[in-house]
C-alpha positions in Angstrom: 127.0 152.3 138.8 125.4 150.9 135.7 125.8 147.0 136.5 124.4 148.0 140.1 121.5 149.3 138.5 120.9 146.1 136.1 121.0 144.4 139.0 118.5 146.0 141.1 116.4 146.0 138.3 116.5 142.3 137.9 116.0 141.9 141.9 113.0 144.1 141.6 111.1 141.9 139.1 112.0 138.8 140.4 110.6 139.9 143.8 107.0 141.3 141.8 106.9 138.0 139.6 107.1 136.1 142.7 104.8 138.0 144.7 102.3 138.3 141.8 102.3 134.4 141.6 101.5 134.1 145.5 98.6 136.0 145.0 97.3 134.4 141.9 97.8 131.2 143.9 95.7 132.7 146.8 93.3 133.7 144.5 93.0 130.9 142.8 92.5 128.5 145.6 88.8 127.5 146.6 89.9 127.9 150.6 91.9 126.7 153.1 93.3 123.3 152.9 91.9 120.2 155.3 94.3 118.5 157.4 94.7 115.6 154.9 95.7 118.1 152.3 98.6 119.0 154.6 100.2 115.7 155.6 102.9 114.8 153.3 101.7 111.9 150.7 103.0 108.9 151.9 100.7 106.1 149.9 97.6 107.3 151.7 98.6 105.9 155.1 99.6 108.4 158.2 103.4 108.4 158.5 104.5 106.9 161.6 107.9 108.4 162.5 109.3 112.1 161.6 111.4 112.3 158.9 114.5 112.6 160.5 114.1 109.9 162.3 115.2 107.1 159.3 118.5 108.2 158.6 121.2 106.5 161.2 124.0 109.6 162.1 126.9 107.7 160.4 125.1 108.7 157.3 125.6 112.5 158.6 130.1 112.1 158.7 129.6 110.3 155.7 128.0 112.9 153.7 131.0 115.8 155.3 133.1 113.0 154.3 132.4 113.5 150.6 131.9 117.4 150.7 135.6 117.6 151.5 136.4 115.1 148.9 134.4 116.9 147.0 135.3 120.4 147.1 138.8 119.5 147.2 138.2 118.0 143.6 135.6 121.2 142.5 138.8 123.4 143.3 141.8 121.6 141.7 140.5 121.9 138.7 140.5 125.6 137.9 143.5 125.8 140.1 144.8 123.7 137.5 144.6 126.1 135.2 145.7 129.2 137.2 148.7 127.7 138.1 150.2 128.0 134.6 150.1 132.0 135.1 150.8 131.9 138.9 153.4 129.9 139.6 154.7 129.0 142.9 152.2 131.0 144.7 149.4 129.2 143.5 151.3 126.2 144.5 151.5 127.2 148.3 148.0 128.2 148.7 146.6 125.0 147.0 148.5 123.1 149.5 146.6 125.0 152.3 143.9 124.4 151.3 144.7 120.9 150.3 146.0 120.9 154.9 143.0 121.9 155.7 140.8 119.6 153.8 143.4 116.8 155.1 142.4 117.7 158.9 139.1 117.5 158.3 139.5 113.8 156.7 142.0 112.7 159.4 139.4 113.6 162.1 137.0 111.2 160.3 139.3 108.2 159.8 140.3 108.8 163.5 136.7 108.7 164.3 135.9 105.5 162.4 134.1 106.8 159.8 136.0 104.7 157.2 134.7 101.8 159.2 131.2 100.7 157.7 129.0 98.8 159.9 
């Protein structure tokens, strides 16, 4: 019960720091900001597009692209070193996991995502 109560602890004064530091910015402000104050800075001129509106989608696959590459590689290592104590069933569920990540990259070579255009 003790680490519970360590933690609560350290919940509850992260929440009062936080809310004490909304209030002193509330307090501290001279008002409500104008409209220009809002818009994001953007060299003084009025942005034209939204935001979203830049990126093309095949940057989207190729971001989940590199997730799975990527979690595949933040996983191996550490298995790495379980695998020395665990043997063969350490070895079957890497390779699970390993299928898994596989049909997610099959889906994106079969969906071009390989190809840059």
């Amino acid at each position: 019960m003790e680490p519970l109560i360590g933690a609560l602890a350290v919940t509850v004064l992260a929440a009062a720091t936080a809310g004490l530091l909304q209030l002193w910015g509330m307090r501290m402000s001279k008002g409500r900001a104008s409209e220009p104050q809002k818009v994001p800075f953007l060299g003084g001129a009025t942005p034209n597009t939204h935001a979203w509106q830049r990126y093309h989608v095949r940057y989207y696959s190729m971001t989940l692209l590199f997730i799975a590459f990527e979690m595949e590689m933040m996983f191996m290592y550490p298995w790495a070193v379980v695998f020395v104590a665990e043997g063969i069933k350490a070895m079957v569920e890497m390779g699970m996991f390993l299928a898994i990540l596989s049909v997610g990259i099959l889906y994106g070579w079969r969906e071009g995502i390989f190809k840059w255009q």
